[in-house]
C-alpha positions in Angstrom: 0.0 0.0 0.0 3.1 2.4 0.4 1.7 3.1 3.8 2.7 1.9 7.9 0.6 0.9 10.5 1.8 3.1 13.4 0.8 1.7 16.9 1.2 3.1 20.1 -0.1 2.3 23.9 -0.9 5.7 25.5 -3.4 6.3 28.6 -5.6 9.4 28.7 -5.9 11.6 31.7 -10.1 12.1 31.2 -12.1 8.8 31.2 -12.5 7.6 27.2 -15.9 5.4 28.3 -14.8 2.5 26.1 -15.7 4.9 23.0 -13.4 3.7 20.1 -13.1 6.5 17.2 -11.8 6.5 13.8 -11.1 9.2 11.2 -10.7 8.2 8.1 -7.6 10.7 6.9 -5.8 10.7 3.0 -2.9 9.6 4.4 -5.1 6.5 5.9 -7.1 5.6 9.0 -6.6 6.8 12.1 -8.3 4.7 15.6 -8.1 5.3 19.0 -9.2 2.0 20.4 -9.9 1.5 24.2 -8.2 -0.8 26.7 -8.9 -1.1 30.4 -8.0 1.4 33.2 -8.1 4.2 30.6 -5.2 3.4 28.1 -5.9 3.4 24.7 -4.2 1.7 21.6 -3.4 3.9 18.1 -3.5 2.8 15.3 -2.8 4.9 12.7 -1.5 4.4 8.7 0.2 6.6 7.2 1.9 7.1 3.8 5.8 6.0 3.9 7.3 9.4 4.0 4.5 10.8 6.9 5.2 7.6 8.7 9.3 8.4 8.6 8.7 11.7 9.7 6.6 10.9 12.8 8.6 7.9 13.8 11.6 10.2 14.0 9.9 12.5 16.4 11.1 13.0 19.5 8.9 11.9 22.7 7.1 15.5 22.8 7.1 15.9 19.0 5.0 12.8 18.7 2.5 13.3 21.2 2.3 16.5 19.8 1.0 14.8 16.5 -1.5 12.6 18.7 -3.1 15.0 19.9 -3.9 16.9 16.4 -5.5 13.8 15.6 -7.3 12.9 18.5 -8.4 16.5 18.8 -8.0 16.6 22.9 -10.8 14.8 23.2 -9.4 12.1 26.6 -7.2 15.2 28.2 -3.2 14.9 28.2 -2.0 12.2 26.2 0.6 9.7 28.2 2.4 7.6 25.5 3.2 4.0 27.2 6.3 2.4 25.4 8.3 3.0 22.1 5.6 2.9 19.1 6.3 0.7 16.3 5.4 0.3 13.0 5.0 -1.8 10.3 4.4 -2.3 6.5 1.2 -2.5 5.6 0.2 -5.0 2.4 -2.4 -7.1 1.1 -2.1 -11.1 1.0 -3.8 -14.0 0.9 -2.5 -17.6 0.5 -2.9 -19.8 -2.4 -3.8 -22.5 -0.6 -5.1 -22.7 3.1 -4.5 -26.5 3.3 -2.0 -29.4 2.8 -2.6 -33.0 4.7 -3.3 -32.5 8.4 -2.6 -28.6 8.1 -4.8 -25.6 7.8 -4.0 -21.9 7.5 -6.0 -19.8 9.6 -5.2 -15.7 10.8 -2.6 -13.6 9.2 -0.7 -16.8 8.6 -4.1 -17.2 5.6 -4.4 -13.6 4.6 -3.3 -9.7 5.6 -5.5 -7.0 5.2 -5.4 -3.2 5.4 -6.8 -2.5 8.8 -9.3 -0.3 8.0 -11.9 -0.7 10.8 -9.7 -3.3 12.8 -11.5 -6.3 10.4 -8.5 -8.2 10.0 -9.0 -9.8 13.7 -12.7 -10.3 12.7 -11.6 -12.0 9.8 -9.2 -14.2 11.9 -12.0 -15.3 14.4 -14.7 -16.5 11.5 -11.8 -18.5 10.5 -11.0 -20.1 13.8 -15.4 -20.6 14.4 -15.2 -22.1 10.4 -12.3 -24.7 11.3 -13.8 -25.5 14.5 -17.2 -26.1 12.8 -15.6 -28.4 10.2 -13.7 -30.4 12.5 -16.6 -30.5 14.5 -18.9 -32.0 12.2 -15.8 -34.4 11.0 -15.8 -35.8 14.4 -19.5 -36.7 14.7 -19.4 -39.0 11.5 -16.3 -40.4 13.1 -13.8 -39.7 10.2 -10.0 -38.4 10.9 -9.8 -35.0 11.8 -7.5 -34.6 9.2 -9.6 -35.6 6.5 -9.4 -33.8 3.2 -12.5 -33.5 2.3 -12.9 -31.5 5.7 -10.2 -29.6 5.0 -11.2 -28.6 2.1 -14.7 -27.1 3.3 -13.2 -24.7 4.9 -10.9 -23.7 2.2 -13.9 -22.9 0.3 -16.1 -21.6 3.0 -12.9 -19.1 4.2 -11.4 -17.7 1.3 -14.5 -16.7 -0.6 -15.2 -14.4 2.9 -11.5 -13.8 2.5 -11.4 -12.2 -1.0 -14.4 -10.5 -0.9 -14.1 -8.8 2.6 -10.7 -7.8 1.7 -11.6 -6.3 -1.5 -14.2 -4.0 0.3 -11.4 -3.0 3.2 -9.0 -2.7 -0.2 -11.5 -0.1 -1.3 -12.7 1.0 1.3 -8.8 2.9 2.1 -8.5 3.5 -1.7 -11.6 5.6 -1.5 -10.6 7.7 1.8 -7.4 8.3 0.5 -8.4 10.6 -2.0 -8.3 13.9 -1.1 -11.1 15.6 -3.1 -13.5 18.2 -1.4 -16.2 16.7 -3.5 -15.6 13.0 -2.4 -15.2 13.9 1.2 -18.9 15.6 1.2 -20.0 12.6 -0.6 -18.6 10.0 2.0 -19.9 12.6 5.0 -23.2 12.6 3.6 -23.1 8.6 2.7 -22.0 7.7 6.0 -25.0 10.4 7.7 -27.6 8.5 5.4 -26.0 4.8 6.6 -26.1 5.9 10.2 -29.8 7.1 10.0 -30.6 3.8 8.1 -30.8 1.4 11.6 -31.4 -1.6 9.4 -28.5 -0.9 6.9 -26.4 -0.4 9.8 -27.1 -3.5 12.0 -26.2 -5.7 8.5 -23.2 -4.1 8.2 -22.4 -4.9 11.5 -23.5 -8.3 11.3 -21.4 -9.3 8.6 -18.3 -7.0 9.7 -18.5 -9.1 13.2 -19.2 -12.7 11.3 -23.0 -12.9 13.6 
């Protein structure tokens, strides 16, 4: 993606309620996502260059740069360890299986994480393989059976290509930086957000219910 995932601990001094935000920046998404006892992780992409530039911040410079972003909204930021960053690219195996083996996670596919999906994505993979083996089991066949094996192949990576085509677009579409787009995704997301029904299916199948 020519982009880094930026992630940082940092605990807030005013209470963040559990209340996870995201903006959605040209650069990429930004996400203040909560933790207990009022700590927060960031995670933040940025293009290669921005994500140089921050990194090489000193301690002040880079809360400095939090805070823009986060707006002051939780009080005085507290940065807890050295953040750390990583390239951020889109994969998905070949194959999931081989005899007796099964892919599963980021060791099956990596996605941008837009909207923190990529752990959803692992999780329906776990709940598929479990399911599979599952139903192996009661007819009394090998757990390792192929024919197993490959049901969840198929039942995973259609999920997999198509969900990560929608996060692939979803970042391709933010990061354009047009004043005419960025009314038409306000207003887009204002319409979804009033649509309760729309909403609750997009939730639904983000979360795998």
């Amino acid at each position: 993606y020519g982009q880094r995932g930026i992630v940082a601990n940092v605990a807030f001094s005013e209470p963040h309620y559990g209340v996870a935000i995201q903006h959605f920046l040209p650069g990429g998404p930004f996400a203040v996502l909560p933790l207990k006892n009022n700590r927060a992780c960031i995670t933040w992409s940025a293009a290669e260059e921005e994500a140089r530039r921050v990194l090489a911040l000193d301690h002040a410079g880079f809360l400095a740069e939090l805070d823009k972003r986060v707006g002051g909204r939780f009080g005085e930021i507290t940065l807890l360890g050295k953040p750390q960053a990583w390239p951020l690219n889109l994969k998905v195996a070949r194959s999931y299986i081989a005899p007796r083996f099964a892919l599963i996670g980021d060791a099956a596919h990596g996605v941008h994480p837009i909207a923190g999906n990529g752990v959803n994505l692992a999780l329906r993979d776990v709940a598929a393989l479990v399911e599979c083996l599952v139903d192996t089991a009661r007819l009394g066949l090998d757990l390792g059976d192929r024919e197993a094996l490959e049901r969840y192949e198929r039942w995973r990576r259609f999920d997999t290509v198509t969900s990560a085509a929608a996060y692939d677009g979803l970042n391709r579409l933010f990061s354009v930086d047009s004043v005419l787009l960025r009314a038409a995704r306000s207003a887009g997301l204002s319409t979804l957000d009033r649509i309760g029904v729309a909403k609750n299916l997009i939730i639904e199948e983000a979360t795998g219910l």
